[in-house]
N, C-alpha and C positions, 0 to 999 in steps of 0.2 A: 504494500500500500504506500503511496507517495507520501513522503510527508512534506510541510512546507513551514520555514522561518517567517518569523515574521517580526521584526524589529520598527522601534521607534514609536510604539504606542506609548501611552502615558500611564504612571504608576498607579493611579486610580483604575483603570482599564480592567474588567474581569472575565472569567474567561466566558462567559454568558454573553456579554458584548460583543468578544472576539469570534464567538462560535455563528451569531447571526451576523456576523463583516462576511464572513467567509460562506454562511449557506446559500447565497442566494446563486452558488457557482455551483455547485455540488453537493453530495452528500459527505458530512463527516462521519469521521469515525473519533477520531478521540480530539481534546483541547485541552491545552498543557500551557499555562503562564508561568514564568520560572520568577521565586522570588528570590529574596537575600537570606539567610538561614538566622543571622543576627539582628535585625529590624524586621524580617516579616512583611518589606515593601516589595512589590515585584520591582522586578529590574527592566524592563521595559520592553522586555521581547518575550514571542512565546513560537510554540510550535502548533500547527494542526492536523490531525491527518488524516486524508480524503482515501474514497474507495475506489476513485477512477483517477488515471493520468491525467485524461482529456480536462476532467473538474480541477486538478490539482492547477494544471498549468495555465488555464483561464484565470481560475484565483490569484495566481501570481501573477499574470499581464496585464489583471488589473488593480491587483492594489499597491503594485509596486510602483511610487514616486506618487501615491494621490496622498491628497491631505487630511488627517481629520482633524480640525478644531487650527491650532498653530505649529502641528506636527505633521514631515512628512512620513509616511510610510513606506519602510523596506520589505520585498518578501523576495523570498527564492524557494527553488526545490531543493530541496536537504538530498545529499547522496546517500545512497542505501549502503548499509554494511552488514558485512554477514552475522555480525551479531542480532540487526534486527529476526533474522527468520529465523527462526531453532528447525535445524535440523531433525528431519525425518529417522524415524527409529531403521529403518535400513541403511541410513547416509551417515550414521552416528559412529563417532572413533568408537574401538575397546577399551574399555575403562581397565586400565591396571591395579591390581587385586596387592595390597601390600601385606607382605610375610609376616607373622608374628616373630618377635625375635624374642630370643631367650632371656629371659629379666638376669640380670647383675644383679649375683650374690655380693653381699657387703664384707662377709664373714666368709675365712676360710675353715670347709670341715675338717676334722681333727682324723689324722690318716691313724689307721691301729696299726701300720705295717712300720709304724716309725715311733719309739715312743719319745712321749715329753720327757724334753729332760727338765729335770727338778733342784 
């Protein structure tokens, strides 16, 4: 599924607003504002991400360089990476199985073939 940037909206901006900027191009599937982890303000850009190309790349021809308010708007199509898809259970590496290993004795046992000397 494409996904699409969308920078230069304003930190009041939620993703309720940004989901209807974006529907009247396609259908979405998910809407993602990225905030600050420390103040809890977004930081001014978000992600969307639509079910078709054709709706993704409409979306971005048109809201890339329009204004809202005293801001302009940036968008692009985000590149895919193989992290987005998880692999199919037939396409999947082998998972490597690790050995148990023999725990470390602290103590050495007391040999009877040797005795203590005293």
């Amino acid at each position: 599924m494409p996904k699409i940037y969308i920078g230069g909206i304003g930190s009041q901006f939620t993703e309720l607003q940004l989901a209807e900027l974006v529907a009247i191009h396609g259908e979405i599937l998910t809407v993602k504002i990225v905030y600050d982890r420390t103040t809890k303000k977004a930081k001014g850009f978000g992600f969307v991400e639509m079910r078709s190309p054709q709706a993704a790349q409409q979306a971005v021809d048109a809201l890339n360089g329009a204004t809202i308010g005293k801001r302009e708007i940036r968008a692009a199509l985000v590149a895919e990476t193989k992290d987005q898809h998880p692999a199919s259970p037939s396409e999947s590496r082998p998972v490597a199985i690790k050995a148990k290993r023999k725990r470390k004795v602290a103590y050495q046992p007391i040999s009877k073939t040797h005795p203590v000397k005293s």
